[in-house]
C-alpha positions as CSV (number, residue, x, y, z in Angstrom):
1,X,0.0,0.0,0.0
2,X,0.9,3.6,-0.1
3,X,-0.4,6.6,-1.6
4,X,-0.3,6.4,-5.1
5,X,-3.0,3.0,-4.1
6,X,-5.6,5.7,-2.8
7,X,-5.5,7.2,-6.7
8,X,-5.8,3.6,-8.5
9,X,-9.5,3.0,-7.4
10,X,-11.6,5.5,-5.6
11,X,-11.4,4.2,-1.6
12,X,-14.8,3.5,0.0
13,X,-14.8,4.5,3.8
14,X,-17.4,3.5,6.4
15,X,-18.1,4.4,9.9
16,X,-20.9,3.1,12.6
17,X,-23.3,5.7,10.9
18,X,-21.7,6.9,7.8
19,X,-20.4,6.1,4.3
20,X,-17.7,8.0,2.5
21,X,-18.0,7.6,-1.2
22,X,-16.8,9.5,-4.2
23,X,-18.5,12.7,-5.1
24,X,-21.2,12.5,-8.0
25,X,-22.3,15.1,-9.9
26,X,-26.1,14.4,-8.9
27,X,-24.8,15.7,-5.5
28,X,-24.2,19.2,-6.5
29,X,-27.7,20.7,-5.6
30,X,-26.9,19.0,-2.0
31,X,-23.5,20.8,-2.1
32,X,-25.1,23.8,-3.1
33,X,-27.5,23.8,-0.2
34,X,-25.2,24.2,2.4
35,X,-22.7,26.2,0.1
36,X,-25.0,28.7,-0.4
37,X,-25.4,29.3,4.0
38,X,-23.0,32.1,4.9
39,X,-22.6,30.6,8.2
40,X,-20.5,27.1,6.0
41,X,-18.3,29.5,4.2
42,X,-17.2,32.2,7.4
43,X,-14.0,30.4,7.4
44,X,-13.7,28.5,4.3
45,X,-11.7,30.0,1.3
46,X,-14.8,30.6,-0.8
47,X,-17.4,32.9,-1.1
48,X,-21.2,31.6,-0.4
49,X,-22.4,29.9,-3.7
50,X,-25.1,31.6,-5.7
51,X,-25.7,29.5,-8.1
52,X,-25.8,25.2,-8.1
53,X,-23.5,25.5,-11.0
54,X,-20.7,26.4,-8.7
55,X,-21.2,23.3,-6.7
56,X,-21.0,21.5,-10.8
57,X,-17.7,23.3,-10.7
58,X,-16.3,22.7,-7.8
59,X,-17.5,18.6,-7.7
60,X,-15.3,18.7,-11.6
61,X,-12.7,20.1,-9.9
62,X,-12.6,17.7,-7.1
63,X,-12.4,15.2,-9.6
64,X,-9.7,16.8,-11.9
65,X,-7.7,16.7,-8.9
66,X,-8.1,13.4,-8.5
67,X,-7.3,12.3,-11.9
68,X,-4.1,14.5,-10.9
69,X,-3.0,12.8,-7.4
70,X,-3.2,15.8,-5.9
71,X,-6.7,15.4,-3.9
72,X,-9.4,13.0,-2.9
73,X,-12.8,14.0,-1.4
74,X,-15.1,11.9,-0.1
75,X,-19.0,13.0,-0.2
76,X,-20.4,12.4,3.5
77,X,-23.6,10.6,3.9
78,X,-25.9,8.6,5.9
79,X,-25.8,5.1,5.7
80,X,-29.6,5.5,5.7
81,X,-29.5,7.8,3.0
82,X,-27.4,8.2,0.5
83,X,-27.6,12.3,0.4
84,X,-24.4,14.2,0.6
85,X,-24.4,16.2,4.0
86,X,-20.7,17.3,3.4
87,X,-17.4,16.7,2.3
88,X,-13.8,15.6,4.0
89,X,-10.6,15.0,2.4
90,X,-6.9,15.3,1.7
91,X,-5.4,18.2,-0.1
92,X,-2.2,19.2,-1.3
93,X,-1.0,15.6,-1.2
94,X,3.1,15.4,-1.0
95,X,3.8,11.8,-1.9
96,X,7.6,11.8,-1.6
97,X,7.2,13.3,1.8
98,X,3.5,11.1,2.7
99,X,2.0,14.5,4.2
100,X,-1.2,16.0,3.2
101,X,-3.7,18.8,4.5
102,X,-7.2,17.6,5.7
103,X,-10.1,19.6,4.5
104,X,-13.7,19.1,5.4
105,X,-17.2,21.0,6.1
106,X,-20.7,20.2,7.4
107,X,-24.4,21.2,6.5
108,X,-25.2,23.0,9.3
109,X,-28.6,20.8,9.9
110,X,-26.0,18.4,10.9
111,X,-23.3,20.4,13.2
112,X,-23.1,19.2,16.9
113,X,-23.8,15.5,16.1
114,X,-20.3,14.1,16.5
115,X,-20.3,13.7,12.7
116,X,-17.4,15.5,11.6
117,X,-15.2,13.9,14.3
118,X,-16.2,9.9,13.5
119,X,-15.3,11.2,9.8
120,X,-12.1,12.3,10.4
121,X,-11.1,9.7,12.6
122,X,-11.6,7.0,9.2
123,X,-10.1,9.3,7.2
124,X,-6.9,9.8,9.2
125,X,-6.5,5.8,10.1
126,X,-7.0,5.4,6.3
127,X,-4.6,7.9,5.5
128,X,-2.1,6.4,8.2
129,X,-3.1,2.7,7.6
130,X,-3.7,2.3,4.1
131,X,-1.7,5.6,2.6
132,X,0.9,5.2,4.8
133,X,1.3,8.8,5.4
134,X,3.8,10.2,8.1
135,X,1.9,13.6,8.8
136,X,-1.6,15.2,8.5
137,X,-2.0,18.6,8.5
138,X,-5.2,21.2,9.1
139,X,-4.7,25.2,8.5
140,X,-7.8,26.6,9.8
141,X,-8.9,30.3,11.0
142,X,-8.3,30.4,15.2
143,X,-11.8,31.5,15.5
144,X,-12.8,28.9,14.0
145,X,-13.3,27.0,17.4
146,X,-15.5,24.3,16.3
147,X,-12.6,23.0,14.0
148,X,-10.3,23.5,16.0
149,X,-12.1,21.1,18.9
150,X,-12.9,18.5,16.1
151,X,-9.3,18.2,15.0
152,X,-8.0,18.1,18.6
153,X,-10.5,15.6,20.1
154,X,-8.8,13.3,16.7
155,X,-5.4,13.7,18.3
156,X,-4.4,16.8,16.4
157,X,-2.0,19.3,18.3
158,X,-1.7,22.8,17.6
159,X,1.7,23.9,16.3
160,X,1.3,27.0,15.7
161,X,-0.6,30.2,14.4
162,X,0.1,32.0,11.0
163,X,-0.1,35.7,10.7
164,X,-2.0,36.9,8.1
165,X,-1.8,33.5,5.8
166,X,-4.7,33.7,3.6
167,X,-6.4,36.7,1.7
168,X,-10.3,36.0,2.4
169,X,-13.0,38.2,1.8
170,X,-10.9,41.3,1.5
171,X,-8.7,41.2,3.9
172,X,-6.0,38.9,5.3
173,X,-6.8,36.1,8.0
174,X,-4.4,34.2,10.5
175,X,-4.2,30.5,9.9
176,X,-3.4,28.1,12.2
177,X,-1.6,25.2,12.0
178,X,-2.1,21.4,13.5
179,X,-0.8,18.5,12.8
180,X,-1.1,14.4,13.9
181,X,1.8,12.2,13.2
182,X,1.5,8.4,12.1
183,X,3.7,7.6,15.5
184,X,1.6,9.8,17.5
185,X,-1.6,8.0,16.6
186,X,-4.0,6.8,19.5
């Protein structure tokens, strides 16, 4: 195994009450549901969706960048019901190094349900397990607190906070930075 296995065939994940599976272009009017809420895109590096188009474009581009090693994102759903209620992955995949960064966001009819952290718990033991990656990383906006309490209660520690990192909505935003290493895993 390794990481170039994850891009061969897209990896199906499953939890007690979930099933990650690859994003299909019939989700987009689900994406754009909870794309279009202000409150989902506050700290996420994209303006609120006004059209379901830009959830077409951004579910191509998902799989472009698939196609290209360089990302996989899994559509969230109910093992009930297979409706896209979010989205988790890895980004800016370094395969010589076997680091990547771990995106993810939530419908907000779903926030405070312990979903996002069952999530990212499969994801990181299939990243560690199966990818064999050395390092996961999260950049995410301090006042972001909810994300910042999901990553730690997966075993992520905070290294550190970036000054002025990202350019958002006008005006540049402090990132910080944590991490959880394959040795370190619980």
């Amino acid at each position: 195994m390794g990481v170039e296995m994850a891009f061969i065939d897209f990896p199906l994940l499953e939890t007690d009450r979930l099933l990650l599976r690859e994003i299909r272009l019939s989700d987009a009017p689900n994406m754009y549901s909870y794309f279009s809420k202000d409150e989902v895109t506050k700290y996420y590096n994209l303006e609120s969706f006004t059209s379901e188009k830009q959830a077409e474009d951004l579910i191509h581009r998902f799989h472009q960048r698939y196609s290209e090693r360089k990302q996989i994102r899994w559509a969230i759903t109910l093992k009930e019901k297979d409706q896209l209620i979010g989205t988790c992955g890895f980004h800016a995949v370094e395969e010589k190094h076997r680091k990547v960064e771990i995106g993810y966001e939530l419908h907000p009819d779903f926030w405070r349900q312990g979903i996002m952290t069952e999530v990212i718990e499969a994801i990181i033991q299939y990243g560690f397990n199966h990818m064999q990656l050395n390092r996961i990383e999260a950049f995410y906006d301090p006042r972001n607190e909810s994300s910042g309490r999901v990553l730690e209660k997966n075993g992520f520690e905070v290294e550190g906070v970036l000054k002025k990192r990202y350019f958002e909505n006008g005006k540049f935003v402090d990132a910080a930075i944590s991490a959880i290493l394959n040795e370190n895993l619980r």
